[in-house]
Structure formats: C-alpha cells, structure tokens
Steps between C-alpha positions, in 0.01 A plus 500: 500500500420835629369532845527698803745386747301575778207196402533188701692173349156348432360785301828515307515150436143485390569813248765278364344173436200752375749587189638150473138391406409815289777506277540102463117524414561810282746314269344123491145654397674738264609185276198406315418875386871538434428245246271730310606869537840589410759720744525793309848539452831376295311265167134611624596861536205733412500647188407852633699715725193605685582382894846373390795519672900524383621107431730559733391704779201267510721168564682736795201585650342178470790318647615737760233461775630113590872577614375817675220337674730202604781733593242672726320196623833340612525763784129674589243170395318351796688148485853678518760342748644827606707312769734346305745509255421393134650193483745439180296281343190739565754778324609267199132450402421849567816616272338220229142673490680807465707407224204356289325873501797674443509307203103471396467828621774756360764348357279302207229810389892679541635269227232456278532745223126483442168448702154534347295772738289346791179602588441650839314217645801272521738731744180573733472157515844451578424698789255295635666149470898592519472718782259190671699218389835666583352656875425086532811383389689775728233416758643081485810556478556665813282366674570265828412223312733550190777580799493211625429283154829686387748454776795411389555168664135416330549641149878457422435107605205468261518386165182632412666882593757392279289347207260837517792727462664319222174457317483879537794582345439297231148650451648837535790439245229332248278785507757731472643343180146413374426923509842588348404267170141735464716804573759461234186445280372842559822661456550326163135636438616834586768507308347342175182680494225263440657263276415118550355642896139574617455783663261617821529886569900543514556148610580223205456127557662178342489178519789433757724193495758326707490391823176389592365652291573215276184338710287768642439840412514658832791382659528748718176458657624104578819659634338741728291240677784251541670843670204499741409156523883497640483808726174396645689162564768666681275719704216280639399181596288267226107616509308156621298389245198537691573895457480446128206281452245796494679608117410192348106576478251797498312370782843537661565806434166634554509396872847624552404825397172570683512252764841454655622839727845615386657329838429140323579567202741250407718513769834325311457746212752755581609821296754343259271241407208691487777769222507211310163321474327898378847556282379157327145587444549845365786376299368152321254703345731755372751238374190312305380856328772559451581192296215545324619841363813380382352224314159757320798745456775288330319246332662175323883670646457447807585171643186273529662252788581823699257516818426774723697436791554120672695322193272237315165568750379853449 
C-alpha cells in the first residue's frame, strides 16, 4: 500500500480497505472465467513465441512483486505501527512469508532444469495482484492491530498460533517435496530426450507418482493452501461467518461489489485470509484443467482413481 505519508489516518485507512475489497473481488469473480480460459503458461503454454517470455524469467518476474511489496508495506503502508517494535511473533511470521517466496519465487524456476516460455500477460499480471496482495499483507502485518493480535503473551499462549505454524510447515514441506517429484521428471526428460515423456516447448511432462500423488495430481497445489490456510491461522483472528456469507450467491456478490463502500467490506476478512480465499479461486481451476490435461494427454496410463487435488472429492 503506497500512499503519501502526509494524508490523514482516515484517508489512509480508507485507501486500504479500498484494496482489500478490489483485490478480494478481483480474485472471487475471476473463478468462473478461470474455468474456461487457460493461464497461458507451464501445460497451456502458447505454441508461438510471439509475446512470450523466458520460462524462467517469467516465474521471477511474476513472483517477485509480493515479497517486495510486503517488504515495503511493512514500513511506509498507511496502517504501519511505526512506534513499536515488531514483536517476535510478528518477525517469525514475517520470516515464514518470506521463506515461502524465496522458495516459489527463485529457488524452484532455479532448480527446474526446464520451463515452457510464458506469455507476457502473466508477469504484468503479477504486477498487479503480487505487488497488491503483498502491499496488503505487509500493510496487516504491521499494523496496530496485528501488534497487538501478536504480542507475545497473546500468541505464544494460543494454540491456534501454534496449530497455524505447524500446519505451515507441514504445507511448506509438502509442497516442497510435491515440486521436487515434477522436477526430477523434467530432468529425466532432459536427459532422455523424448522417450516415454510429452513435451511442451523445452519443458517435458509425466505422469508423476509417490506421495500424494498416489491420490491427486496436484499435490502441490493442496500443500500450498494448507501452507496458507496455516499462516493465515497464525496471523489473524477467524473471519465471522457473516463476512463470508456474501460468496455463497451471485446476488451476494453483486451487492458487495457495487453496493457496500470499501470501509464495510467485510470487516473480519483480513489480509491473510483474504491471500488465501483469491489463492483458492485462481488455483481450483488450474488444478481441475489441469487434471483434465493429464488425463486427454496420457490416456488409459494414467491412473483413473487419481483426482485433481482433495483425495477422493475432486
């Protein structure tokens, strides 16, 4: 979150909740069409090199605008608590976020030995909703609320700090160990040539096994939201119910997005949450597509109990 220092609270605040609407909006009403079109990139990589990016450099620049714009929101957004300390367990969850894109953001397009080329539109986008959802995130975290949510004598006494952190970790480890299986399939692609693979571009697909992938064929799609679900569990208090209702119908919807101003908009529907209710509509249809692919592509091999990504549902 981006504004000049010198507006009042109330004009600072109001930019805030502003973006907490927009991009919560942005991603729920994205869902339906994401259904439809596919994110040109990775198995739906465009054919042509026309408005294509480097595999690579894409993911980088794609990925890059959330730990920058949370780095920066932490000390210049219009909620910061600039008189106090971080607390620790403030620090711990900051140190978490920052972890997770280190990892999503460098160190796996670093390891892969392959990635299909990306079209253009998916790093500009990136712009857009990493820098927004990381200058939110930033924004929460060091915020006077999140100060005082996270004092030590509150958090290190709460089990639900303590189940959020462990469920991140385990999210974390899952989708780490979930990418590692698809990497070693490209570099057995690489090495082999085309043999018994399918190739994209310079990236080669399998059908991966072990783990859970035994169930599901995105695993570490599953992984990453138990990461979040965890994080946001850590980092903020429960969204009421009554903050959620709006999702479950159009009607909903429709009147949350042109009738409600951004300072009630869902008042118990904080950053964290907010990451992981758009990371879950952008993703479900990407896991299902997904899915789909691997079953058109590999016919009768691959395995017909396999889902997409919740074991046994979907």
């Amino acid at each position: 979150m981006f504004v000049p220092k010198r507006l009042a609270l109330r004009q600072r605040e109001g930019i805030y909740d502003a973006a907490r609407k927009v991009f919560t909006i942005v991603g729920v009403t994205s869902l339906p069409g994401s259904f439809i079109v596919n994110a040109p990139f990775g198995r739906f990589a465009p054919q042509s090199k026309s408005l294509t990016v480097n595999g690579r450099l894409g993911w980088v620049l794609m990925e890059l605008w959330s730990p920058l714009g949370f780095i920066y929101a932490i000390y210049h957004s219009p909620l910061s608590n600039k008189t106090s300390k971080l607390s620790m367990p403030q620090m711990i969850l900051i140190g978490c976020f920052m972890i997770h894109y280190l990892n999503r953001g460098f160190i796996s397009p670093a390891r892969a030995p392959s990635r299909s080329r990306m079209h253009v539109f998916m790093p500009l986008t990136g712009l857009f909703l990493n820098t927004t959802n990381g200058g939110l995130l930033g924004s929460y975290i060091s915020s006077p609320l999140a100060h005082q949510y996270l004092q030590p004598e509150n958090a290190f006494t709460s089990l639900q700090f303590y189940i959020g952190m462990f469920l991140w970790a385990v999210g974390f480890l899952g989708n780490f160990w979930a990418d590692e299986i698809l990497t070693d399939i490209r570099r057995k692609g690489v090495l082999r040539g085309k043999e018994g693979k399918i190739s994209n571009g310079t990236e080669y697909y399998g059908i991966p096994n072990g783990f859970l992938y035994r169930w599901i064929s995105f695993p570490n799609y599953l992984c990453e939201w138990v990461e979040m679900f965890g994080w946001a569990l850590a980092a903020a208090p429960v969204p009421r119910l009554t903050d959620l209702e709006w999702l479950l119908t159009p009607s909903g919807i429709y009147s949350m997005v042109l009738t409600t101003p951004p300072s009630k908009f869902a008042p118990t529907l904080t950053p964290p949450w907010i990451f992981l209710l758009v990371e879950l509509c952008i993703m479900i249809p990407r896991a299902y597509k997904g899915h789909q692919w691997y079953k058109q592509k590999f016919g009768d091999a691959f395995p017909k109990e396999r889902r997409a990504v919740i074991p046994y549902i979907f």
